[in-house]
N, C-alpha and C positions, 0 to 999 in steps of 0.2 A: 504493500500500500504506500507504502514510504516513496517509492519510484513515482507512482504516481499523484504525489502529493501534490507539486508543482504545477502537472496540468489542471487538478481538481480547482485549484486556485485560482489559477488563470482564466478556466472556464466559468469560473462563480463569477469574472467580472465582464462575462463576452456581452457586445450588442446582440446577439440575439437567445432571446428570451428562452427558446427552449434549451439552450445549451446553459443558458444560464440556469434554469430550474433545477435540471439534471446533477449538475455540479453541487446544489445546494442542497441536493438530495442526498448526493454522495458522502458529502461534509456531515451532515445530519446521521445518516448511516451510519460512520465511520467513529464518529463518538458516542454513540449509543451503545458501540461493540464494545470499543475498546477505550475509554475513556482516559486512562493512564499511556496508552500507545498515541493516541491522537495529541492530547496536550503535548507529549515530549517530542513528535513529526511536525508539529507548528513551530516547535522553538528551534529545532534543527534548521530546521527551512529558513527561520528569522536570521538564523547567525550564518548562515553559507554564502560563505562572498560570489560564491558563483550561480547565485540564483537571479531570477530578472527579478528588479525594485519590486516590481508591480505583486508577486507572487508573496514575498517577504512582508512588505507592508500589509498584506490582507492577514498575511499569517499571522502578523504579531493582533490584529484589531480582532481574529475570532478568539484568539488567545485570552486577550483583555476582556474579549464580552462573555467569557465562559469563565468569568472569575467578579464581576460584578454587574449588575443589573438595577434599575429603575425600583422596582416594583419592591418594597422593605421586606415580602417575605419568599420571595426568589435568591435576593443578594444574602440573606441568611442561608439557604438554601446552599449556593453557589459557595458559600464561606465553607461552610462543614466538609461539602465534596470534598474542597481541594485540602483541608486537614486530616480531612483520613485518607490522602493517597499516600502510599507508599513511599518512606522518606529518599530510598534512594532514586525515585522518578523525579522529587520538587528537584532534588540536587543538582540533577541533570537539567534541568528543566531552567533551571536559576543560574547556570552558570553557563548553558547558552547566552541567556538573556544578558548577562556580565559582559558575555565575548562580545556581542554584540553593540554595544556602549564605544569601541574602536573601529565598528564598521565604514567603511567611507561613502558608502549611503545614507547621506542625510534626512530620508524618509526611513530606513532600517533603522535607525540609532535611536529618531526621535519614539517610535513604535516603540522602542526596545524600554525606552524611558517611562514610557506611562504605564508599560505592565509590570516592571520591577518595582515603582511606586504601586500598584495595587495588589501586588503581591504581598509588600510591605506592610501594605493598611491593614492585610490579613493576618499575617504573622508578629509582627511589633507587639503586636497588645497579647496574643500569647507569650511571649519572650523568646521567640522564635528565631533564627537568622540574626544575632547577636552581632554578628560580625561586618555585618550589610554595610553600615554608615561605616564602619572603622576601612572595611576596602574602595568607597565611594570616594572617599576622603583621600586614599592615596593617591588616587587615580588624578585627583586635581593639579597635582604636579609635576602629572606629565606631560610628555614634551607636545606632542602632537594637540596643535589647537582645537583641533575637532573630536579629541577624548577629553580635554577639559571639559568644551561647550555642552560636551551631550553628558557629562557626568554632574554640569552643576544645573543642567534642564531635571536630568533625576532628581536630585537634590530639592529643587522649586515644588516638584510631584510630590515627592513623600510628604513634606509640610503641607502640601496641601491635603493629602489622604489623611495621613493620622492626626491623632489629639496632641496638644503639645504635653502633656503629662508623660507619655508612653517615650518618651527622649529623654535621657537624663541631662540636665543643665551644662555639662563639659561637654558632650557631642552637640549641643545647640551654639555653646561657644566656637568650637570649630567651623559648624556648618556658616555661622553666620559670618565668620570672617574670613572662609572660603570666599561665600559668595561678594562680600563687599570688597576682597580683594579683585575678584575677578570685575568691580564695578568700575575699579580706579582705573583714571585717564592713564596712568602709564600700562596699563594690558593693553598691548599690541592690538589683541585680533578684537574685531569687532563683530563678531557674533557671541566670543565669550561674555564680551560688556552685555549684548543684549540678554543673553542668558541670566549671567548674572541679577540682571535689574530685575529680571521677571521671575526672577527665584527670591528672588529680597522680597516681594509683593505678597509672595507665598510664605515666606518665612515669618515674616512682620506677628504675629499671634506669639511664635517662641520666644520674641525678646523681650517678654516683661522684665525680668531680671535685668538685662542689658536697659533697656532703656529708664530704670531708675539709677543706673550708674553716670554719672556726669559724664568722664571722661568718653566711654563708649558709646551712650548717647550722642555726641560731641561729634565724633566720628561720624558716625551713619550717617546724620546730619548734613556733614559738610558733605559725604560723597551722594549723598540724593542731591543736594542741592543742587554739586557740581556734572551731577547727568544728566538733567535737566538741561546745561548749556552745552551737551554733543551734539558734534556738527552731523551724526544722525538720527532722521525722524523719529524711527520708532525706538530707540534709546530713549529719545528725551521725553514720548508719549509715556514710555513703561515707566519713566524717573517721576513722571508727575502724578500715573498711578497709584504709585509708593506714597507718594506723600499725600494723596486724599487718603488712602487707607490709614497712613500713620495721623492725620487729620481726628478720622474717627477715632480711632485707637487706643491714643497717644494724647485726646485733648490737654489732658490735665498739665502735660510736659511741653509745651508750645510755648511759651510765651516769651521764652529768650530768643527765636526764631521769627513770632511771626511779621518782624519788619522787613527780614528779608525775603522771607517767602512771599510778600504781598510784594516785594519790587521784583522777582523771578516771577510770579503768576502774572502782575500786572501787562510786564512787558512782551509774554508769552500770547496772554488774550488779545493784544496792540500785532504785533506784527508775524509771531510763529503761524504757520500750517495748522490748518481745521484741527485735524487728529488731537497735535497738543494745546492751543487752544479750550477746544473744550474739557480739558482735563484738568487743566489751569482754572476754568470757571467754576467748574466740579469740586475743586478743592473748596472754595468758600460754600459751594452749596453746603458738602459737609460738615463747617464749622457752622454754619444755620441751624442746620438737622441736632446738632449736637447742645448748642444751648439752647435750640427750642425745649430738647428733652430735658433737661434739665430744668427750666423757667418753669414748665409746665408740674416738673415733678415736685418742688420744693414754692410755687406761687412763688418767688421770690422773698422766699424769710432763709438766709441761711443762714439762721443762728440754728435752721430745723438739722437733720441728721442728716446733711447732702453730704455721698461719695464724696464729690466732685464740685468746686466753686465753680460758678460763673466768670469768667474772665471779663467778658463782653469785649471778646476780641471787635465783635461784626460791629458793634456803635462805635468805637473805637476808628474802626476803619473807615465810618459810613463816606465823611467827605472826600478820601479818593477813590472808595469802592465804588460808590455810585456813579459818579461820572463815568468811572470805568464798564459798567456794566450799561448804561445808555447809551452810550457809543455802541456797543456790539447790536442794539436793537436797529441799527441802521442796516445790517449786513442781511440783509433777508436775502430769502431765493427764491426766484420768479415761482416756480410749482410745489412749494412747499405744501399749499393747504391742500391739495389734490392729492398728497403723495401719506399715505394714513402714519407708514414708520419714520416721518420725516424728523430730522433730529439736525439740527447747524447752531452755528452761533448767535445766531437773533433766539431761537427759542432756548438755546440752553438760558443766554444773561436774561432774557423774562422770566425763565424761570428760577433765579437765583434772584434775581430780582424781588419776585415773591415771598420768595426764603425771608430776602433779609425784612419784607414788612413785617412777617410774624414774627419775626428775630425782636425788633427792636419798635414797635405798635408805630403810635403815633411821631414818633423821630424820622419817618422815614418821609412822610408830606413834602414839608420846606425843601429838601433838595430835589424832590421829581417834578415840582409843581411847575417850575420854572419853563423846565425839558419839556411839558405837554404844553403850556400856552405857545412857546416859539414854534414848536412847529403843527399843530392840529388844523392848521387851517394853511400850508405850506401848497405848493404848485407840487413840489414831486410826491409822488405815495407812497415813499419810503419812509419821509418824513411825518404823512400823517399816519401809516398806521404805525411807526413806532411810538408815534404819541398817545395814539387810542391804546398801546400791549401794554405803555409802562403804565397807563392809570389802570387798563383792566387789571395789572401782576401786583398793584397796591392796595388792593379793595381788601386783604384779609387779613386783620392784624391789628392795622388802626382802631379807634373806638368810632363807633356809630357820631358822636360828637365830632369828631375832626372831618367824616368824610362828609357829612348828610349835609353841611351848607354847597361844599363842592359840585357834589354829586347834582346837588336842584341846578345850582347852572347848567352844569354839563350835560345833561337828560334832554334837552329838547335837542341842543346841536346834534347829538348820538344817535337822534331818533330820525333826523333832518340825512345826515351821513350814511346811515341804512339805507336810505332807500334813492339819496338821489348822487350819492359818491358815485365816480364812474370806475373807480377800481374795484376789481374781484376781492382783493387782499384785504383794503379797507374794510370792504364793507364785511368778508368774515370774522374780522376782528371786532369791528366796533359790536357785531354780535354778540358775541363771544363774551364783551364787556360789559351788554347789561347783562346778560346771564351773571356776571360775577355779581352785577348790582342788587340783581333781583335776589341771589343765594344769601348775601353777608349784611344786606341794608333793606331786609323787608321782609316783615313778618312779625304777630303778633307779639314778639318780644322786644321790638326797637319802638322806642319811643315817640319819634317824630316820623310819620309817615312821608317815606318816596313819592307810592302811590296816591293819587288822591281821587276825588269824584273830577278835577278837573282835567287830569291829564292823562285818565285812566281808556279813556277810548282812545285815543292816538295811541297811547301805545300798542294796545290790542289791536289797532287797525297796522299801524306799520309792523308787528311781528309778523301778521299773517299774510301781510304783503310783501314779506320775504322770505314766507317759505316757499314762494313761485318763482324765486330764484336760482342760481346755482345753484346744487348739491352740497357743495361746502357750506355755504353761506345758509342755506335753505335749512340744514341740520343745525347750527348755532342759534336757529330764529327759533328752531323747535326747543332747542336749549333753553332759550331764553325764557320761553313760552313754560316751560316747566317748572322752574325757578320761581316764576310771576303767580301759576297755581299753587305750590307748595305754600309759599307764604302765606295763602287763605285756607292751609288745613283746617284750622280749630278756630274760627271765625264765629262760631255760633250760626243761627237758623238763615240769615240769609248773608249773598255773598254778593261783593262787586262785580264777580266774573258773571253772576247770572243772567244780567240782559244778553251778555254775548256768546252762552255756554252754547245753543246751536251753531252760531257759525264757525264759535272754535272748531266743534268737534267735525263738521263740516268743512272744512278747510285740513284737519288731519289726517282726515278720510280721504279726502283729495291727494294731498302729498303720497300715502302709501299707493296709492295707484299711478304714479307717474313713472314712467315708461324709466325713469333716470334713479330709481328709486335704489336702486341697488349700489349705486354710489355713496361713497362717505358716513355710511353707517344710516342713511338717511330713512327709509323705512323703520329700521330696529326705534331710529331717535322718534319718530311719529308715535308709534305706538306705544311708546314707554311714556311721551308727553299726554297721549290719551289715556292711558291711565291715569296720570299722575291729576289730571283736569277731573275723570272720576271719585278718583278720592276725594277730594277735597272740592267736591259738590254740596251741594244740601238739601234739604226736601223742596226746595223751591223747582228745581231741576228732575225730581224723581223721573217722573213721565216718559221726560226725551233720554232718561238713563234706559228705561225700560226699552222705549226703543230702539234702543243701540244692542239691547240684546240681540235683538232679530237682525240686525246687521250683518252684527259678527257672525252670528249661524251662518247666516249665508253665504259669507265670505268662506267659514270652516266648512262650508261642504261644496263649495266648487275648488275648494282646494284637493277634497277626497275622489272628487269625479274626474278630474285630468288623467287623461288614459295615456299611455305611449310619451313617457317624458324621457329625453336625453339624461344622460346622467348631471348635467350643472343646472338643466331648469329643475331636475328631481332634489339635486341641495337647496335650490331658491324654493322651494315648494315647502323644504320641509323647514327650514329657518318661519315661511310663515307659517305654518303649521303652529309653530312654539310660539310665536308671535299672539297667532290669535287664540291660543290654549292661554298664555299670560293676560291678556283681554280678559276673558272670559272671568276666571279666577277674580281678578279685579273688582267686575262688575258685578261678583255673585255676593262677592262679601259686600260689597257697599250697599246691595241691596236687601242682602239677608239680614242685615244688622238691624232694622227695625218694620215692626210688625206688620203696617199698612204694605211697603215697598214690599216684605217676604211676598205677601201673599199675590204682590204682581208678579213677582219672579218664579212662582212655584207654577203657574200655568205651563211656563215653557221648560220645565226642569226633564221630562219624560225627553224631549227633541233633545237638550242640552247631551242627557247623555248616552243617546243615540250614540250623537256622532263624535264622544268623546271616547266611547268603546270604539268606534271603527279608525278612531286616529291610534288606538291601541293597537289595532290588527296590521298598520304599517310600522315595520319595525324601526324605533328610531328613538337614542336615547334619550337627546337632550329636549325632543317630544314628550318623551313616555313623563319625563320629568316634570315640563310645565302642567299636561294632561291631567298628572297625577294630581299636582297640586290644585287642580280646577275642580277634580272630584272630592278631597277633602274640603275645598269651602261647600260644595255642593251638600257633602253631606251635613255639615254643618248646620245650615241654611235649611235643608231638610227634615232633620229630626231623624224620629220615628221611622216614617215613610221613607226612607233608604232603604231598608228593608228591600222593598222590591226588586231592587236593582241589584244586589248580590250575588244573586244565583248565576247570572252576567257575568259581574264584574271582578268577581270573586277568584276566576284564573288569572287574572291578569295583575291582581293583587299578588299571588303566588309569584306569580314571574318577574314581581318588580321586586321582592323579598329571596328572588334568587340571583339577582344580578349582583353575582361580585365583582363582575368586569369592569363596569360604568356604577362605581361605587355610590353617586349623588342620586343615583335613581335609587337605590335602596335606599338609601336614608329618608330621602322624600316619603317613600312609601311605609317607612315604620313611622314616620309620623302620620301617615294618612289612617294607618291602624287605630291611629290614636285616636283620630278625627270621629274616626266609621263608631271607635266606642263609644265617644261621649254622644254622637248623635242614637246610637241603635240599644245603648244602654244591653239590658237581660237580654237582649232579642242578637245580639253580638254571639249568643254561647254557641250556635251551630256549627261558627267557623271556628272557634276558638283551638281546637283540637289540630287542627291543619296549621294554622299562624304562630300557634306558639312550638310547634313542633319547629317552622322554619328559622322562628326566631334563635332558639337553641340552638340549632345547627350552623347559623351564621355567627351565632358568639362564638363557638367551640372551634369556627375557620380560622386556621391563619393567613387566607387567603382574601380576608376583606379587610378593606384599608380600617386603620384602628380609629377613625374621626365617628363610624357608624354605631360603634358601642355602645356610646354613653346614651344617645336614644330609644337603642332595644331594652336600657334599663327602663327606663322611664316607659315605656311600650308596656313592660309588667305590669308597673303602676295602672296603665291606664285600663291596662282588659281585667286586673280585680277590681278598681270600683266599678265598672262597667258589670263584672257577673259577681262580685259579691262573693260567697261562700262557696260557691261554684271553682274558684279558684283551686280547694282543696287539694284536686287532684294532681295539680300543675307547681304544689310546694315542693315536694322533692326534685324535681330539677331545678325549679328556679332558686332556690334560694342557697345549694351549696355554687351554683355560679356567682350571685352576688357576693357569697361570703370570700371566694377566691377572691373576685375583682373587689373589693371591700380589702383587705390585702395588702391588697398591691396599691392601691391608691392611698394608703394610709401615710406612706413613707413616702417623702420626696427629696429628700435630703441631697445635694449635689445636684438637683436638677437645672438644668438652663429656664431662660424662660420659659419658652414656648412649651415644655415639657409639665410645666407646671401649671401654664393653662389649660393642658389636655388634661393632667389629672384631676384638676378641678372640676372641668366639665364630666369627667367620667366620676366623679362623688357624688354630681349633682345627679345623675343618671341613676346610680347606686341609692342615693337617699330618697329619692323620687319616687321609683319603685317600693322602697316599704313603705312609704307614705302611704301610697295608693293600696299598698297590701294591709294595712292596719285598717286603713277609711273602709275597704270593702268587706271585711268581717267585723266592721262594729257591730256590737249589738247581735251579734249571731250565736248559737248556740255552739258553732265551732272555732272561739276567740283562742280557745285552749289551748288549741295546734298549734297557735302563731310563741306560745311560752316557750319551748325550748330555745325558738331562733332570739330572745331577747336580748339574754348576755352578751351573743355576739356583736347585735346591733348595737348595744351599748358601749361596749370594747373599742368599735368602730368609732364611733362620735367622739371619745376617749381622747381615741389616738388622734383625730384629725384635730381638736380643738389645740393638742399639744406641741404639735407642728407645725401651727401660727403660719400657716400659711392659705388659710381659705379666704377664696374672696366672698363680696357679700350675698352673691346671689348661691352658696354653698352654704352661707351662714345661718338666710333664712330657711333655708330647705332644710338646714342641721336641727335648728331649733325645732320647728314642724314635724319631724319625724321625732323628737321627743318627747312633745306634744301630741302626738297620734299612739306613742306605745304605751303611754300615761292614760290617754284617755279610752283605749281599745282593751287592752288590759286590766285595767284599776286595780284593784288590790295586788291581782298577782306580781302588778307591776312597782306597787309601792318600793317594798323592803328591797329589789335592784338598784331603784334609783336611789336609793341610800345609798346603798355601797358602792355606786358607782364613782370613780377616781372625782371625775371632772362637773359633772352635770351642775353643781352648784353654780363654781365658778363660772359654767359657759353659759348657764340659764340669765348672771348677774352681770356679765358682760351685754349679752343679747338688750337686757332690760334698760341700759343707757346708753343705747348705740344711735348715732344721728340719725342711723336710717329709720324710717318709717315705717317702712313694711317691713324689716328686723324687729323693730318694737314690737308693733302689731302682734305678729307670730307670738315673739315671746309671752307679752301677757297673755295672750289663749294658751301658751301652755306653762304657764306659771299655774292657772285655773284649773289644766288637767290635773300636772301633778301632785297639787295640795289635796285635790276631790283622792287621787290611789293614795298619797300616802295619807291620811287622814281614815281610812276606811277601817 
């Protein structure tokens, strides 16, 4: 097989398809047999200088993908294989991959690079290949520039695969003055430098240590600085890299720097090449992003317990940064708004721009104010719409005080420049700008209204006279137009938008059918502004809402009757499909929400879900999703009378509870379980046998992404109050599951964040579920059953109150379930909650907490558990 490894390779990458199938078949074959023979004939192949690039570089990529994957319990998967193979195959296997590091194919070397880093990330954290960095390292010193460059590219790889714990601090010293020696201007070769820079980038997490040391700090320093001024491009892009990430990083340790770095960025964004330029820009976006988190985290009292002071580099900077970043708003590009991934230097400095208004509120007016009067009214259109970007990129930050006298000027001009500017550019920006207006300066919480009765028809008339424009433009007026509804959410019984709520919606209606509709997101943006005009309707409006129902039907079912669709009208077909499933949803709840409206909505409920089962019958995920979601408000809306619909609907419930492929369609659909309970209440038990079976089996997967969990807890909850004692039969699975994940959730100690928000949400899922399992055998004669599981629930709350890390919507759910096992229980529950460690303390925490619906909880069950232990 070995012989023919090369062609197998070759033929994986032919233009034609059947040799290429066959080839991929053979591959597939060939490790299915022998999977320890195949990995060590891939790494053979990678290191044979006499092989053609083309066969070598594939070889090394099935290598690398047969050793990590996407999908979190594949790549575990993929880990185990390769530590139970045979230590004397990794050997072989690994010292190909070594040899290879001196190949003089520069697509073999760099291949050979990214799988000895993934190799690494496997073995490292076993204590595996000890000796890995100690040989990488010597390698650095050799002669040949092309085993330096490809040994400190490995180098860049493995920091970035592993943790930096799993390195002891003296290999991290090495590695890092490896690589900053290879940064300095006296290394010859200039692919080493590049290497070098983009292994520092990588490296950057290991040098905590180093960079709380002056001197070595001091160091890296100066040579980031000074690669920045290499006279090549992508050296000085990767040098500027470095320093947004050490930006982020590294904030607290800046401040002896950042005069210089603001004269290296400043002069980079003035005259360097795009590439460094916006990397340049980027740097201060990052110091933005960094005291916003901080302003935000501490309001500004650091007497409180902040890591990390504020510097307030960005006010500090503001009067040369600004000028600096209004200048770049001149550089625009003729077909930027056309082009959806456009990215240059007029929109990067608006949007650092932006940064710095949140950065620094109201400071940031006085020096743009100037740059928008000189030129908004200018002969070239560069000039006016950088003047329209920098007011739209300052709208969010300042206080409603500073901008809302402004703003009343500038609202008629803005309104005037929509619609009679003769630029494209212009005019999608100045959209774009009341959209900011309408988001950050209007709505029931700002005090001095934008909007008024007097200037509230022009504007309604010039948005909708510009959604009959270009597609760019046309999408921002929809923008705008959304922004302008939102802020009449909670308005009370009637609205301003009422006199014109038909011809809004008529005019939205319009734009999704325009032949150009597929451009700039412009459809998607109609129909999400029609919603958004739904919501935040009132019953003055009901009627013409009711008839938008029959609309949309009609619209969902000439989308179901197109026979013979090509395959890209069949994508545009099914986008609306989900399009008008999110309609629908919309309109079922705004109508379901109160009694008169249900009862117009409940005529056309039987058509509704007609044809929301036969959108079911086309297979199609991000369909099945909105779908879904249109039949949980439905059933909602419904009650009772769901029921009927069931016996229907009910496989396709299965089949969205089986989908671990397209994970959000499950999750949807365990909450739609939840929906179908509270509406079908006792009348729910026939399926219940089938649902909670599926349920179990997708906990106990390892195959479904871990965000669906914490819902199937809560799912529990919802089918026991729904059947009540009927549950019985259903407590032996479910409840040593929760007590597992109950567990595991207790502890999070060394979590990152993100890790601690998912156990959060997965407690809340956990505590949620006995919630609902206590509420549904109140009062039942079989409360008994639920005595054994109490210690442990107890035990649970215990542990979670003592690791002080829940947030508050786990807080109130915590208290609630102790109040549910107080009040479901009584006596038998008393003398526990004596003994239990914490309950005091967290019951008298709960009872003085700002939150409200914290309080709440607590004093209902402060009530429970005096009523048990009193008995």
């Amino acid at each position: 097989m070995a012989m023919e490894v090369t062609q197998i390779l070759l033929s994986a990458q032919s233009v034609d398809s059947t040799v290429r199938k066959h080839a991929e078949e053979n591959l597939k074959q060939f490790q299915e047999q022998n999977l320890p023979a195949f990995l060590l004939s891939l790494s053979v192949e990678l290191a044979n200088e006499e092989k053609p690039v083309d066969s070598r570089k594939l070889a090394g990529l099935v290598l690398k993908n047969a050793l990590d994957a996407k999908e979190q319990h594949r790549k575990y998967e993929f880990v185990q294989r390769w530590l139970s193979l045979d230590v004397s195959v990794k050997s072989q296997i690994k010292a190909c991959l070594l040899q290879t590091l001196s190949s003089t194919a520069i697509d073999a070397r760099s291949t050979a690079s990214q799988v000895i880093a993934k190799v690494a990330g496997i073995e490292l954290p076993q204590k595996q290949w000890p000796e890995l960095v100690g040989s990488l390292l010597s390698n650095v010193h050799q002669v040949p520039p092309h085993v330096k460059q490809a040994t400190i590219e490995t180098l860049g790889y493995l920091c970035e695969e592993v943790a930096p714990e799993v390195i002891d601090q003296d290999q991290v010293n090495k590695i890092l003055t490896a690589v900053v020696q290879g940064m300095n201007a006296n290394e010859a070769n200039i692919e080493v430098r590049l290497a070098s820079t983009r292994a520092l980038y990588n490296a950057l997490g290991f040098a905590q240590a180093n960079f709380s040391n002056d001197m070595e700090r001091d160091y890296i320093m100066r040579v980031v600085c000074e690669a920045t001024l290499s006279p090549e491009v992508k050296i000085r892009q990767a040098a500027y890299e470095c320093l947004v990430s050490i930006g982020s990083t590294y904030y607290e340790k800046l401040a002896p720097y950042i005069q210089d770095i603001f004269n290296i960025t400043s002069k980079a964004v003035r005259d360097d090449e795009e590439p460094v330029a916006l990397q340049a820009i980027e740097f201060w976006s990052s110091i933005c992003d960094e005291e916003i988190d901080i302003l935000d985290d501490y309001g500004g009292d650091f007497t409180a317990d902040s890591d990390v002071p504020c510097y307030y580099f960005i006010k500090q900077a503001l009067p040369a940064l600004v000028p600096l970043l209004l200048e770049t708003l001149l550089k625009q590009e003729e077909d930027q708004d056309q082009d959806e991934g456009a990215w240059n230097l007029a929109m990067a400095g608006g949007t650092c721009l932006g940064l710095v208004a949140r950065t620094v509120g109201d400071d940031i007016v006085p020096p743009v104010m100037p740059f928008i009067e000189e030129n908004i009214t200018k002969g070239d259109w560069r000039q006016r719409e950088a003047a329209t970007y920098a007011f739209g990129s300052i709208l969010e930050g300042p206080s409603p005080d500073k901008l809302t006298p402004i703003v009343n000027v500038a609202l008629g001009f803005m309104l005037t420049a929509l619609t009679k500017d003769p630029n494209s550019h212009v005019k999608d920006t100045t959209a774009w700008t009341l959209g900011r207006i309408f988001e950050f300066l209007h709505g029931s919480s700002v005090e001095t209204p934008i909007i008024t009765p007097a200037n509230c028809q022009q504007i309604i008339t010039v948005l909708l006279q510009s959604m009959k424009d270009a597609p760019n433009v046309a999408e921002k007026a929809c923008g705008a137009l959304y922004f302008l509804a939102q802020g009449y959410e909670d308005v009370g019984p009637t609205s301003p938008l009422t006199p014109y709520f038909q011809e809004i919606v008529q005019s939205l209606l319009n734009v999704t059918h325009r032949e150009d509709a597929g451009e700039s997101r412009l459809r998607t943006a109609a129909y999400e502004t029609l919603n958004e005009v739904v919501r935040s309707s009132t019953e003055e409006t009901a009627r013409l809402v009711v008839e938008l129902v029959q609309v949309i039907m009609t619209e969902l079912h000439k989308t179901l009757e197109a026979q013979k669709l090509s395959s890209d009208e069949r994508e545009k077909q099914t986008e609306l499909q989900g399009l008008l499933c999110g309609c629908l949803q919309v309109i079922i709840q705004k109508l379901g929400a109160s009694d008169p409206t249900k009862y117009a909505l409940l005529q056309f409920a039987d058509q509704i879900m007609n044809l929301l089962l036969r959108v079911f019958a086309c297979r199609n995920a991000t369909v099945h999703e909105e779908a879904m979601l249109s039949i949980g408000a439905l059933a909602y809306a419904t009650g009772l009378n769901f029921a009927k619909y069931m016996p229907d609907f009910y496989k396709y419930l299965e089949m969205g509870l089986q989908n671990f492929e397209e994970y959000q369609v499950c999750a949807v659909t365990v909450g739609v379980v939840g929906d179908i309970c509270r509406a079908l209440e006792d009348k729910v038990l026939a399926y219940c046998d089938g649902i909670m079976t599926q349920l179990l089996k997708d906990l106990s997967s390892n195959q479904l992404h871990r965000s669906v969990k914490p819902p199937i807890f809560s799912c529990f909850g919802d089918i026991a109050l729904a059947i009540g004692e009927n549950f019985e039969k259903y407590l032996m699975y479910a409840m040593p599951m929760l007590q597992s994940a109950a567990e595991l959730s207790a502890h999070t100690s060394g979590a990152d964040d993100e890790m601690i928000e998912y156990t959060n949400s997965l407690r809340n899922g956990i505590l949620e579920a006995y919630s609902g399992i206590f509420q549904g055998f109140k009062n039942s004669p079989k409360t008994q059953l639920l005595i054994p599981y109490a210690p442990h629930i107890l035990q649970f709350l215990d542990s979670i109150y003592i690791e002080k890390d829940m947030d508050d919507i786990v807080m109130k759910t915590a208290i609630g379930v102790l109040g549910d096992l107080a009040d479901t229980l009584g006596s038998n529950a008393g003398a526990l909650i004596r003994e239990s460690l914490s309950s005091k303390d967290f019951l008298n925490e709960c009872l003085s907490s700002d939150d409200h619906l914290i309080k709440e909880s607590a004093e209902w069950a402060r009530l429970a558990i005096n009523r048990a232990i009193s008995v």
